[in-house]
C-alpha positions in Angstrom: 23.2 4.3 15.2 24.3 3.2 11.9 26.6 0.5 11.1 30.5 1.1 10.4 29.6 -1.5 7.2 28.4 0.1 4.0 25.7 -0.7 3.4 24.0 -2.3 -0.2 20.6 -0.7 -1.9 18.8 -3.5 -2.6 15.6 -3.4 -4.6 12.4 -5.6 -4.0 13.1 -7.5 -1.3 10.2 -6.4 0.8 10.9 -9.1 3.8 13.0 -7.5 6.5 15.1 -9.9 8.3 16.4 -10.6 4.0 16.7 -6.8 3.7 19.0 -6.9 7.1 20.7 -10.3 6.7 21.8 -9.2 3.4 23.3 -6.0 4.0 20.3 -3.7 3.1 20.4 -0.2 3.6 16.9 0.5 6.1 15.4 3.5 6.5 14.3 3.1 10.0 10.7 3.0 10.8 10.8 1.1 13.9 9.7 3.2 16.4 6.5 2.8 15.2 6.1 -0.4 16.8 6.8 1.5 20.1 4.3 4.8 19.2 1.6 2.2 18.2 1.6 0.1 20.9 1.8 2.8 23.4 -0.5 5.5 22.0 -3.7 5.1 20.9 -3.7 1.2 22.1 -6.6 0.1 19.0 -7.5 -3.8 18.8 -7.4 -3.4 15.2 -5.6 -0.5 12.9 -6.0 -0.2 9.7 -2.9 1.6 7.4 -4.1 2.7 4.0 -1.5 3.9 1.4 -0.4 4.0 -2.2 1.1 1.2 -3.5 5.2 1.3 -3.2 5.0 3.0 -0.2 6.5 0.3 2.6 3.2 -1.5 3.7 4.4 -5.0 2.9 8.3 -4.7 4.5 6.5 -2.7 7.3 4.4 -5.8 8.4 7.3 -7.7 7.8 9.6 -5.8 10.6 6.3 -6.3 12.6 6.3 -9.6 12.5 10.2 -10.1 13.2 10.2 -7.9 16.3 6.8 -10.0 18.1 6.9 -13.1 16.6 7.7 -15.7 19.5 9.1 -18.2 17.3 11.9 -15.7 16.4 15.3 -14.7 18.2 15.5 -11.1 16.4 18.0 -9.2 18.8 20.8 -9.3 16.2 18.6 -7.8 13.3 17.3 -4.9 15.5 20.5 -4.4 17.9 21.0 -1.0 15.5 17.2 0.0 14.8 15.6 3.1 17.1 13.3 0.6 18.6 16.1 -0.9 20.6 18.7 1.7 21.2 15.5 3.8 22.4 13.3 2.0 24.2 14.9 -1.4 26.2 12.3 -1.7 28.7 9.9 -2.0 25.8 11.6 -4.3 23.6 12.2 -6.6 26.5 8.6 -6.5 27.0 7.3 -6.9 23.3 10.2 -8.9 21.2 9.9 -11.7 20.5 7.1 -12.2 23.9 3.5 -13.2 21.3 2.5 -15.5 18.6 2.1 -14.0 15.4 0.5 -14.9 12.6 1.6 -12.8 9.3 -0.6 -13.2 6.0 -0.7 -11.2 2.6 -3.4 -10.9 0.1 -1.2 -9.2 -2.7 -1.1 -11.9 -5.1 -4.8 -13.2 -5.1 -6.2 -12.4 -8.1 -7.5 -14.3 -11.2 -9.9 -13.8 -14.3 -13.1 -15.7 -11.9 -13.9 -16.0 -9.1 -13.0 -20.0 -8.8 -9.5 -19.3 -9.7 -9.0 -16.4 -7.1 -10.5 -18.8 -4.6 -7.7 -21.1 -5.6 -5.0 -18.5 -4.9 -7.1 -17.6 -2.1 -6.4 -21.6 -0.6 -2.9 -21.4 -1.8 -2.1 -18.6 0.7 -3.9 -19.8 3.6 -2.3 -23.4 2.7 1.2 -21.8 2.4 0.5 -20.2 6.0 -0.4 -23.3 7.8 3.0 -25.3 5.8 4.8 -22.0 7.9 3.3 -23.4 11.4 2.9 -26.7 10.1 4.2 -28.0 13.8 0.8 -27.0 15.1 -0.8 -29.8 13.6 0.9 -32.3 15.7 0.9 -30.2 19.2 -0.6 -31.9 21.9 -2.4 -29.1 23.4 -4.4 -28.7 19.6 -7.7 -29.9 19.5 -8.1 -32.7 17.6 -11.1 -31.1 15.2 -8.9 -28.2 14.8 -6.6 -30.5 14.0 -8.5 -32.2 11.1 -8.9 -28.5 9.5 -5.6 -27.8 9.4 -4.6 -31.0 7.3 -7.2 -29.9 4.9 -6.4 -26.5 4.7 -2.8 -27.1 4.1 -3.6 -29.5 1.2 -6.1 -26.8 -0.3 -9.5 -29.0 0.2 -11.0 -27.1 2.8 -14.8 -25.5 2.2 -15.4 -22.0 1.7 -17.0 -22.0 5.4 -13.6 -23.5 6.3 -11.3 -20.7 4.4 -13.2 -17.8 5.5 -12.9 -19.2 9.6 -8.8 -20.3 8.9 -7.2 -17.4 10.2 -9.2 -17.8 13.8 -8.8 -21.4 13.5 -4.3 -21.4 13.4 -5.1 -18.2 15.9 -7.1 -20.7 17.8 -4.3 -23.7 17.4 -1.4 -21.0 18.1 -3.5 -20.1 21.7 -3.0 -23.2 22.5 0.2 -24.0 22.0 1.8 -20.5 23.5 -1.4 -20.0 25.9 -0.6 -16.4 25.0 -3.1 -14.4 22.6 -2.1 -13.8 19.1 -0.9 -10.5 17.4 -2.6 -10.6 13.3 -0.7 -9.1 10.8 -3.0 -8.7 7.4 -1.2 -7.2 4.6 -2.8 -5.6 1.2 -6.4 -6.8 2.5 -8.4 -5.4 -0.1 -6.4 -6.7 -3.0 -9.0 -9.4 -3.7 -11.7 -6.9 -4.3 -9.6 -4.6 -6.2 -8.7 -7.4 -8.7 -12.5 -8.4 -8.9 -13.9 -5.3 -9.2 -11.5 -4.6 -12.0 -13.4 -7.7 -13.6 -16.4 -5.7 -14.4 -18.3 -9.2 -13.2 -20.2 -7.8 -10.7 -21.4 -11.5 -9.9 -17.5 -12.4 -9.1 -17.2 -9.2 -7.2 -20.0 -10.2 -4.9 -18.8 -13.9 -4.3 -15.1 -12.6 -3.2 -16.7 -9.8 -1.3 -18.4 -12.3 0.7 -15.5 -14.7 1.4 -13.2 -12.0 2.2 -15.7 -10.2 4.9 -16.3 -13.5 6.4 -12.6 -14.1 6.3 -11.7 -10.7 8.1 -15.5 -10.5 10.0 -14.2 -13.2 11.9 -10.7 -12.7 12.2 -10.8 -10.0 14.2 -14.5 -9.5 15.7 -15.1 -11.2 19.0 -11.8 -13.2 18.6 -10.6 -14.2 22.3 -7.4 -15.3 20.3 -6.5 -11.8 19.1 -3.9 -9.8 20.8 -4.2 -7.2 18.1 -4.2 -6.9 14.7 -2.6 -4.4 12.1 -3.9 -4.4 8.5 -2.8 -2.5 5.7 -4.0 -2.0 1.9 -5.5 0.9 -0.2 -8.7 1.8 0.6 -10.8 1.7 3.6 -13.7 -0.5 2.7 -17.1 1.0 4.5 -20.7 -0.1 3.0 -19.5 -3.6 2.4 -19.3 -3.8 6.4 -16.1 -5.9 6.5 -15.2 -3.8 10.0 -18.7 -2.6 11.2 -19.3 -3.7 14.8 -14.8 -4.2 15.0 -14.3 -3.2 19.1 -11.6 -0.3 19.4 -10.8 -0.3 15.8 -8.6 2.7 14.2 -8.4 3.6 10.6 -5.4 5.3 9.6 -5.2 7.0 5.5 -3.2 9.5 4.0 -5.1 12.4 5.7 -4.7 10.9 9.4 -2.1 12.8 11.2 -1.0 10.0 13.1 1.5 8.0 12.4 1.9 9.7 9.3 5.6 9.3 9.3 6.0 5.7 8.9 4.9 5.5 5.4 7.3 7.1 2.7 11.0 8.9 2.7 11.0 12.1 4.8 13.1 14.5 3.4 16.0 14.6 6.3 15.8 10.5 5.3 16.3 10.9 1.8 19.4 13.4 2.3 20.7 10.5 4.3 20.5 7.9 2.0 21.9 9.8 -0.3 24.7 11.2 1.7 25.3 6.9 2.5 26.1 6.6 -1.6 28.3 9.7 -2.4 24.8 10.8 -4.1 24.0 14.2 -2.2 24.0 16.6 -5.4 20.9 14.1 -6.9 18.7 15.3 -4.3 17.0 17.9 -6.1 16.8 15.4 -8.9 15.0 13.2 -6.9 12.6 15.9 -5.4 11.5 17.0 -8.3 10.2 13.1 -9.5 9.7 11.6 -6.4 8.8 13.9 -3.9 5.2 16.1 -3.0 3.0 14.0 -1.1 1.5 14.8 1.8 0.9 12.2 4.3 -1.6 14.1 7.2 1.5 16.5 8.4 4.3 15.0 6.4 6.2 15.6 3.4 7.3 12.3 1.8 9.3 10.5 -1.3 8.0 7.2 -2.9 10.8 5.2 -1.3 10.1 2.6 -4.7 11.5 5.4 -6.6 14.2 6.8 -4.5 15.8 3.5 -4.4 15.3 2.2 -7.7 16.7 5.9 -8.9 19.9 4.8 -6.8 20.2 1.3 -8.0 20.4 2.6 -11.3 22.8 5.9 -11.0 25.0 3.0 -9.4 25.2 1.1 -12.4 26.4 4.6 -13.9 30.1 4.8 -14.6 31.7 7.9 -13.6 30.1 11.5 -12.3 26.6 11.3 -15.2 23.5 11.3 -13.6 21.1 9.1 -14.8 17.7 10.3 -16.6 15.1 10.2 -14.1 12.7 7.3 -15.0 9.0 6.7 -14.4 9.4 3.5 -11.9 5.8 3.9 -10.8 4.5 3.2 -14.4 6.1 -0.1 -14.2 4.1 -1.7 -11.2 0.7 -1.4 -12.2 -2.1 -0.7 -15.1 -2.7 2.5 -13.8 -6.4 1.2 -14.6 -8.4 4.6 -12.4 -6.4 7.3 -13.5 -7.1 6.0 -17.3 -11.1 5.2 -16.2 -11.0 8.6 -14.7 -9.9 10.7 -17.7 -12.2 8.5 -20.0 -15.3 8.2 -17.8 -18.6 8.8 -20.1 -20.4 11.1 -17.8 -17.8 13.0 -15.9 -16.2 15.7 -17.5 -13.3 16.8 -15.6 -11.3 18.0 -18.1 -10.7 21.3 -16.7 -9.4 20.3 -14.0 -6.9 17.9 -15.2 -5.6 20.9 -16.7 -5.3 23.1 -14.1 -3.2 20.2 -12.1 -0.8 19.9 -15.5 0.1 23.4 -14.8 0.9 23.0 -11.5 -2.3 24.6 -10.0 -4.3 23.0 -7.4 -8.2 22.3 -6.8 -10.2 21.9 -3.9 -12.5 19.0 -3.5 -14.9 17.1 -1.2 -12.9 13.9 -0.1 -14.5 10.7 1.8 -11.9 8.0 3.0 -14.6 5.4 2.8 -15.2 3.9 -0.7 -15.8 0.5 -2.1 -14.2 -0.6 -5.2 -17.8 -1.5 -6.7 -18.8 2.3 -6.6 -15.0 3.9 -7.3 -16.4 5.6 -10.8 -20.4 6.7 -9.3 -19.4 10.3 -8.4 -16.4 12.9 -8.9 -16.4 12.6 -5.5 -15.2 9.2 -5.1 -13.2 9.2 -8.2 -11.1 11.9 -6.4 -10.8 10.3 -3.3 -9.6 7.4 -4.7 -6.8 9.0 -6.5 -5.6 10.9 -3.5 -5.9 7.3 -1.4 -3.6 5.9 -4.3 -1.4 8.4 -4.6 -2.3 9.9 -8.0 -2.8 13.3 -6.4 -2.0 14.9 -3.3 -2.9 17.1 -0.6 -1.4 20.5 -1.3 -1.3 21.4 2.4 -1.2 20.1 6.0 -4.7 19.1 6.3 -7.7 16.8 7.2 -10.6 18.6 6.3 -13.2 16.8 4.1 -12.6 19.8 1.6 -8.8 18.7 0.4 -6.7 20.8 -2.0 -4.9 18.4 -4.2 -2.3 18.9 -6.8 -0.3 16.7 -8.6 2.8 15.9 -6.3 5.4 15.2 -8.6 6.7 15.4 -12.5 6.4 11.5 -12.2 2.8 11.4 -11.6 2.3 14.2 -14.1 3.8 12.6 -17.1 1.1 9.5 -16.1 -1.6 12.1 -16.4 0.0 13.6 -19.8 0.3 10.0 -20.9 -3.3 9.3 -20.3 -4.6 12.9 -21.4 -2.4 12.3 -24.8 -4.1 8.6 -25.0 -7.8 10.1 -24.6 -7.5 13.1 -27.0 -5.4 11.4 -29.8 -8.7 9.3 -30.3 -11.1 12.1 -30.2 -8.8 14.7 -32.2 -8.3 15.4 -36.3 -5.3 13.5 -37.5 -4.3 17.2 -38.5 -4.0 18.2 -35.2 -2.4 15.3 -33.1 0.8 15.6 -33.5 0.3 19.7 -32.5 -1.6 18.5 -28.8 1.1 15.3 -28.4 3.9 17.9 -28.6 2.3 20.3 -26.7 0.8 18.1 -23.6 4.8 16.9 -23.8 6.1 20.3 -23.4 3.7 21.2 -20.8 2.0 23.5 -23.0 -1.2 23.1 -21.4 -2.4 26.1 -22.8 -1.5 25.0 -26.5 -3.1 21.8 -25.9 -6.3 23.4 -24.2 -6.9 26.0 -27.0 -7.0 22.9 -29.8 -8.9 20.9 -27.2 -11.1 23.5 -27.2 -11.6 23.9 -31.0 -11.7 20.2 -31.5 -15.4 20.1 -29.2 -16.6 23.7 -30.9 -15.8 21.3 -34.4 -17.8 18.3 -33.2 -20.3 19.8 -31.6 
């Protein structure tokens, strides 16, 4: 039941009870805190998605609705979670310790200074349950580790066993097991492997398995644990021998949702801010992916699209903009299209045209070996949201297509980036305009001549 107040779009606040307390318009995805809990019953799942698709403010309503510390009635009295399901919320709110961390800003040049971010973010967790250090019921060595760990002088052995050791602390305050909340996991290793130090890959690869290894493997502490991020990491091992563990990516049928806008959501929204007659506006950016059996928007774009028709005087609709381009360096799509020994130039075509292809997808990569085959470079850009599944599917075989004109001009952009290297000066200015117009066979044809010529 929605509120009788209007309701404000608000744009990057990704904490929920902020998003709530401030008047935020929610798409609701609660009920996935009742279909999780009561369906497949996993120690640990794993979400991956594309960025800007909810993870972070997800976790966030996660931790609200368990977290024992919290008194969240008033921020979920309208949600589906507690209009539909009582019994459950009056088992589940508010009832377990919960211990919420995010990786999302750990990055750095080396691998000492990522550590250091690393320490900042387990110190900034234990300043958030800073009363444990001083609980009676805390062991005193536990104790001891804490204080170091909150002043950032703890030893690697220390950082990787921090999460178990508050998990440990939080047991015994509460004497109730603890639910983990681990938000963009994999971020670490992205930003290392993007390095191109393979020596600071391997040192954060190690730290962060330990860190997760022991986290949630054989942990008497754990209630459960939900982590999200991009990828599925497999050879590195980080969740090998992980009891009753789930992964759940953009071809998983479950749960598939609870990540994105659906399309009766979106019509909403818009319907909230007088903005119905946008809505094929917005479908033709935003929309196309294909999350196992659902159609979703990039709910980054939808509502940054409405925060800035809002800003519009009077009945002009605003120019649909490329929001995507602004949150990242787009760094595979542009190492895909320039990779030395994979050709795939064919295909990118075909996808600027609107066609589809069909290829072998795995859902477990590693960010050390994203660019090794065509395989994995295709994998990854369905897991990221570059492409997407034409069709309701989960075979290995997945036709993919380019969801929306958004993603599309990113692929023109890089296409036009790759060729005006690579092409006479003569003939430049004929591909730009013709890759812009989505003249793919124009910009093919001098493509084509432009190889005959070098050859």
């Amino acid at each position: 039941m929605a509120s009788r107040t209007r309701k404000d779009i608000v744009v990057g606040i990704d904490n929920y009870d902020d998003l709530i307390n401030e008047n935020g318009y929610y798409v609701d995805k609660t009920e996935l805190l009742y279909d999780l809990l009561t369906g497949s019953k996993k120690k640990v799942s794993l979400f991956t998605r594309p960025r800007r698709f909810g993870k972070t403010l997800t976790m966030s309503m996660m931790e609200s609705f368990f977290d024992i510390g919290k008194n969240s009635s008033e921020v979920f009295r309208e949600r589906n979670i507690f209009l539909n399901h009582p019994e459950f919320c009056a088992e589940w709110m508010n009832q377990y310790p919960t211990l919420f961390v995010s990786f999302k800003d750990i990055e750095g040049l080396t691998f000492e200074t990522a550590l250091k971010k690393l320490k900042a973010v387990i110190a900034d967790l234990c300043k958030e349950h800073e009363y444990l250090a001083k609980a009676p019921e805390v062991n005193v060595a536990d104790a001891e580790i804490f204080q170091r760990l909150m002043f950032k002088n703890g030893d690697i052995e220390e950082v990787q066993n921090s999460l178990k050791t508050l998990m440990r602390m939080m047991y015994a305050v509460y004497r109730k097991p603890v639910i983990l909340l681990i938000d963009e996991y994999d971020v670490p290793l992205a930003k290392a492997a993007a390095s191109r130090n393979k020596e600071f890959y391997a040192q954060m690869l190690d730290v962060i398995r330990g860190l997760m290894s022991i986290s949630v493997k054989t942990n008497d502490f754990l209630k459960f644990s939900v982590i999200t991020g991009c990828l599925r990491i497999s050879k590195e091992s980080i969740f090998t021998g992980v009891n009753n563990f789930a992964c759940y990516s953009v071809t998983s049928m479950k749960y598939s949702q609870y990540f994105g806008f659906t399309a009766s959501e979106v019509q909403r929204l818009l319907e909230a801010f007088g903005m119905s007659d946008k809505y094929e506006v917005l479908k033709k950016w935003y929309d196309g992916y294909i999350f196992g059996n659902t159609e979703v928007f990039c709910p980054w774009d939808v509502v940054s699209y409405i925060d800035s028709a809002m800003e519009i005087d009077g009945d002009e609709i605003p120019e649909p903009e490329n929001f995507w381009a602004d949150t990242s360096s787009n760094t595979l799509l542009n190492d895909f299209i320039n990779h030395s020994e994979i050709d795939a130039s064919a295909k990118f075509e075909i996808l600027l045209n609107g066609g589809t292809i069909t290829e072998e997808i795995t859902n477990e990569l590693t960010y050390d070996s994203l660019a090794d085959s065509e395989r994995n470079l295709w994998s990854v850009l369905l897991m990221t949201g570059y492409v997407s599944s034409a069709e309701k599917c989960t075979r290995k075989a997945v036709k993919l297509r380019i969801p929306n004109a958004e993603i599309a001009e990113l692929f023109r952009d890089a296409v036009v980036r790759k060729f005006e290297k690579t092409l006479d000066d003569s003939k430049v200015d004929a591909f730009v305009t013709a890759m812009w117009n989505e003249d793919t066979v124009t910009a093919s044809g001098i493509q084509t001549i432009e190889k005959e010529r070098r050859s």
